[in-house]
N, C-alpha and C positions, 0 to 999 in steps of 0.2 A: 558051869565049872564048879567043882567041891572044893569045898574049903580048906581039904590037903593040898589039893593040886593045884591052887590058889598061893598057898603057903611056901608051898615045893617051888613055883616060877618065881615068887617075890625073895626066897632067901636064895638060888641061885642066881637069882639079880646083881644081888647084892656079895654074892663073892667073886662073882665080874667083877664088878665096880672097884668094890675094898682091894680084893686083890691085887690087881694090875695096879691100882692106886701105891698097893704097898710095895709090889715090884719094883715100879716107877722111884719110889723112895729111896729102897734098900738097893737095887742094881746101880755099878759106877757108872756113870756118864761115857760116850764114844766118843771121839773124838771124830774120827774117821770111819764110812759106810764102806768099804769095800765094795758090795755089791754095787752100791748106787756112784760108785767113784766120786765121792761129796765129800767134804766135811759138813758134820753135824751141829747142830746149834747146842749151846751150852746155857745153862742156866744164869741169869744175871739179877741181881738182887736188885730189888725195886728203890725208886729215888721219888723224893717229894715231885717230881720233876714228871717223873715216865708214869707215875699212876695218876697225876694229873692230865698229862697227854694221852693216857690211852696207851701210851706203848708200851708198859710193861707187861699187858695184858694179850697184846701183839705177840711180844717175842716168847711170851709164858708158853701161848698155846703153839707157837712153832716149837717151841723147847717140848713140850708133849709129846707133839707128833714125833720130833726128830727121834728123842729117849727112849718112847715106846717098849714097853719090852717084847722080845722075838720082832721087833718090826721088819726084818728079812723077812721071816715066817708067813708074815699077814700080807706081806709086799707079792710074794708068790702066791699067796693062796689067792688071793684076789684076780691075779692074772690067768690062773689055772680053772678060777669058775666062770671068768672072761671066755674061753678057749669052749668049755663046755657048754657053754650057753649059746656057742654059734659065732662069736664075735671072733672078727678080726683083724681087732685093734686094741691097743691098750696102752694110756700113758702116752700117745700121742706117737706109736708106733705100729707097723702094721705086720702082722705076722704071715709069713711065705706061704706057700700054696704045699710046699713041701716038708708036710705036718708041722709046721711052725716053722722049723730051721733055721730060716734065711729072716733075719729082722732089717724091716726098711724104716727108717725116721722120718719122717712126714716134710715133704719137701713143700717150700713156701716159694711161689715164682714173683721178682719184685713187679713193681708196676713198670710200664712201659717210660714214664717221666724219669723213674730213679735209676732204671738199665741206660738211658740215655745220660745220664749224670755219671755215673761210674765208666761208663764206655771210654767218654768224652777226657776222663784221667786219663786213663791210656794212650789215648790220641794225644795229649797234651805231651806226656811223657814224646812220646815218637816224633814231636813236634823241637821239642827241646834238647836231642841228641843228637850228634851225626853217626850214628851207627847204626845196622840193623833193628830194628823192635819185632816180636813176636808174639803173637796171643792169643793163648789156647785156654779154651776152659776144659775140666774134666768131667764127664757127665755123672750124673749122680747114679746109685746103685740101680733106682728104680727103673732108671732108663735102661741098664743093659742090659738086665734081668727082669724085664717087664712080664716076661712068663712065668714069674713067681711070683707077681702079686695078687693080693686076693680081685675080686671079682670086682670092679668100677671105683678101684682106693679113687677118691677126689684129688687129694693134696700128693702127688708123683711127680717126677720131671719128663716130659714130653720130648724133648729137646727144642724147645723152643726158647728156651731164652738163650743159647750157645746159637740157636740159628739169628734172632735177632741180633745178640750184641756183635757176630759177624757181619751185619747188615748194619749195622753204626759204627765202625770201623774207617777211621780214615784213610788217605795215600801213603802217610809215614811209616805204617802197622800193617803187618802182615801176618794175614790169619792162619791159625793150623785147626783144623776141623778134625777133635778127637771123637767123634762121636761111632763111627766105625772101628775105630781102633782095637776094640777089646773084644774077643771070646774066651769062652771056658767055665767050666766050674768054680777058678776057684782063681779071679782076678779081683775078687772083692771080698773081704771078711763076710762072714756071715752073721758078725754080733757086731759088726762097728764099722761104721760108715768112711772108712777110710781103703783104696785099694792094697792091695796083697803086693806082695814082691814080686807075682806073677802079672799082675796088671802093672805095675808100677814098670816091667822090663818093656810091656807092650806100649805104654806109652813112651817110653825113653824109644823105641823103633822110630815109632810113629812121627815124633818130635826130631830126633835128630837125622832122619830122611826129609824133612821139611826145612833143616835147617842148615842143609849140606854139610856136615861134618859126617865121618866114619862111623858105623854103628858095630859096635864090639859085644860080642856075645861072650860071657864070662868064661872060663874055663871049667872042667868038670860039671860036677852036678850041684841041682839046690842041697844048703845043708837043714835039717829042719832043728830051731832052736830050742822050741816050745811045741807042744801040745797042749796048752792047758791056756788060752787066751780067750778071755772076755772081752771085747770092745764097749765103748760109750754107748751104743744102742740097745744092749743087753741090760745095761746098768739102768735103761729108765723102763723099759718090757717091763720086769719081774720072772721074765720067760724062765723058770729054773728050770724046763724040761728041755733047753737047747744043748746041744754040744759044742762042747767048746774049739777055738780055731786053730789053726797050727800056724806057726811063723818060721819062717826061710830065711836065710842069708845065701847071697849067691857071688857076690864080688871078693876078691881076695883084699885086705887089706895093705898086701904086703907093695909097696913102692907109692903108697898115697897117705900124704900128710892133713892131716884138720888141724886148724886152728879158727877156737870159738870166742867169741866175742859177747861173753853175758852181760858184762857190765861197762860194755864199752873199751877194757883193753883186753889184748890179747892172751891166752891159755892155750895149753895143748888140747887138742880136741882127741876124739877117735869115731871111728866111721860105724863101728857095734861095741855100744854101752850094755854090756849082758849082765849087769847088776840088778835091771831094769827087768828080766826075765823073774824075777822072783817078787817082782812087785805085780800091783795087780793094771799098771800103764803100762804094760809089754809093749806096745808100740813105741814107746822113744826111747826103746833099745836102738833103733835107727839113729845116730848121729849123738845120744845121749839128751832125745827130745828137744823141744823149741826152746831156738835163741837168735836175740835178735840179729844179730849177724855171724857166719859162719862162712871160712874160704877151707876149699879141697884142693891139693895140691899136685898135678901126677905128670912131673917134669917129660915122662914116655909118653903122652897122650900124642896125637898129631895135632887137634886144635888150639886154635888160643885161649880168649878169657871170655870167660860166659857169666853175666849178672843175670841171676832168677830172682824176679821179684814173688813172693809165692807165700803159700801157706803151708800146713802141716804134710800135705802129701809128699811133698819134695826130700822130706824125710827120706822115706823107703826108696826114691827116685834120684838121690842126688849119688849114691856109688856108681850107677851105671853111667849118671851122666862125667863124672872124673876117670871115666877112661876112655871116653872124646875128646877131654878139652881139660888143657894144662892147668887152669884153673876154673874153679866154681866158687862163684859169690852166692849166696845165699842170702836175700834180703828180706827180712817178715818185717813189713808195714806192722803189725800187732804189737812188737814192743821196740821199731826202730824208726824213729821220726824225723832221720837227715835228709837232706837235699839228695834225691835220688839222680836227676842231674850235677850235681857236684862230687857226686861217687864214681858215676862213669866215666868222665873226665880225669879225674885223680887218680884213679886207678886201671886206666888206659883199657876198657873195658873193649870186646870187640861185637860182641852180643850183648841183647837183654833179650829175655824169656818172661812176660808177664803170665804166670802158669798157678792159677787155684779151680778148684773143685767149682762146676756153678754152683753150690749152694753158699758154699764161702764168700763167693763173689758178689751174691746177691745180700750178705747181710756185711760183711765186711764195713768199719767205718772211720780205717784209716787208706785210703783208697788216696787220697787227696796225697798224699808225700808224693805220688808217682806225679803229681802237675808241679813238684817243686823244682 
């Protein structure tokens, strides 16, 4: 090696380093990663306290990484020499067989002891009600679309934990096995592990033929709200060579009332929060996103009252389900910790619908309200 070319790699070493050093300096702080759907770590001034602990030194270099200058930039290039090199995975996400397109999140199945713990909620619930109980999980992307994953992904859903926690199910609890339910292109995003409006209609079929109420096909056609959707799967890929997904409304708003419950009293609700289409959570445009409790009102419906104990899918799922059934309780265990027996009761419930994603189901870890 000569001693220019010696000279030449050490001083553009070194306006690496200084550089980004002084970008890092001069560029303001984010608050918020849009692409990664995160807020970003902020600088915090060290204390006699945290440089003795070590942790100022901690959050320094998360403050680094998060500050980065272009770290969108570096986020895709990374994923993009991922892609070239053969791989087909990245960031703990695995990329479709259909030049990337389709992004699957790496599904973790629990152990056979904790699906027997979480089941056994459910059961307790069915146990402590005199009404119907229902309990359906939703299978995850990988399972429908198993022909788009790459070639032996490890970490996918089988269907095997929806067949087990069917298999641990008591007499109280009655199973709806959605695992056939869905075909098509386009019944699941393709950047976010959440189903579409077109899966979300197919399990509303699915569910209220199982649950003997009227299954009402909306009038006209889908409307589409958005073209320009990123989901939470996309956000941790880097994938910037995906396209983005389109979102639908397909329920008329018109003779069904919300009212939401953020903070425990009551608000006017609405069934599409399209404020939400210019942020970059398009999805909780559906019902103006999660809260912990939320009733749908559609005095024309033929059913009664229906309690969905559930996660975020029920979202996209809860307009088809208010034009069955006169009312929709919406109940997310995630920010609502009452006696879910003292809710049925009280409010003369004539259904419950215990309805999350298996993957939800399997980390969920307010599961426990449903034995209250």
């Amino acid at each position: 090696m000569s001693k220019k070319y010696a000279a030449f790699i050490t001083a553009l070493f070194c306006v690496f380093i200084f550089g980004f050093g002084a970008a890092l300096l001069i560029s303001p702080d984010r608050d918020f990663s849009q692409q990664e759907n995160r807020y970003l770590a902020k600088f915090e001034a060290p204390t006699l306290s945290t440089l003795k602990s070590g942790e100022f030194m901690k959050d320094f270099e998360q403050y680094v990484i998060d500050q980065f200058p272009l770290r969108d930039g570096w986020i895709q290039l990374k994923a993009w020499c991922e892609r070239l090199v053969g791989k087909q995975e990245n960031n703990g996400v695995y990329l479709g067989t259909d030049d990337g397109q389709t992004l699957f999140a790496q599904y973790t199945k629990p152990s056979a002891e904790d699906l027997a713990r979480r089941v056994g909620y459910v059961n307790q619930l069915g146990a402590n009600v005199d009404v119907p109980v229902y309990f359906a999980l939703i299978p995850d992307k990988s399972y429908v679309w198993a022909d788009r994953l790459p070639h032996r992904a490890p970490l996918v859903d089988d269907g095997s934990t929806i067949q087990e926690s069917m298999d641990l199910t008591g007499e109280d609890v009655t199973d709806i096995d959605l695992r056939d339910a869905f075909s098509g292109d386009d019944v699941f995003y393709r950047t976010d592990h959440h189903w579409s409006l077109f899966g979300a209609f197919q399990g509303y079929e699915a569910l209220t033929q199982a649950m003997g109420v009227e299954t009402v096909t909306p009038e006209g056609e889908p409307t589409r709200v958005s073209d320009s959707f990123y989901g939470t799967t996309y956000s941790s890929s880097g994938a910037g060579w995906v396209k983005p997904d389109e979102i639908y409304t397909w329920v008329s708003e018109e003779g069904i009332t919300v009212t939401a419950y953020p903070k425990g009293q009551p608000e006017p609700g609405v069934l599409y929060d399209k404020s939400y289409l210019e942020k970059k959570d398009k999805y909780s445009m559906f019902l103006g996103g999660n809260k912990p409790l939320a009733v749908l009102e559609n005095p024309q419906a033929q059913g009664g009252k229906l309690l969905v104990i559930r996660d975020s899918y029920s979202d996209a799922l809860a307009p088809f389900l208010a034009q069955s059934y006169q009312e929709v309780h919406l109940f997310d265990v995630r920010y609502n910790l009452n006696s879910v027996q003292q809710y049925v009761e009280e409010n003369h419930i004539d259904q419950v619908l215990v309805l999350f994603s298996a993957s939800n189901f399997s980390t969920e870890s307010n599961l426990f309200v449903m034995g209250r």
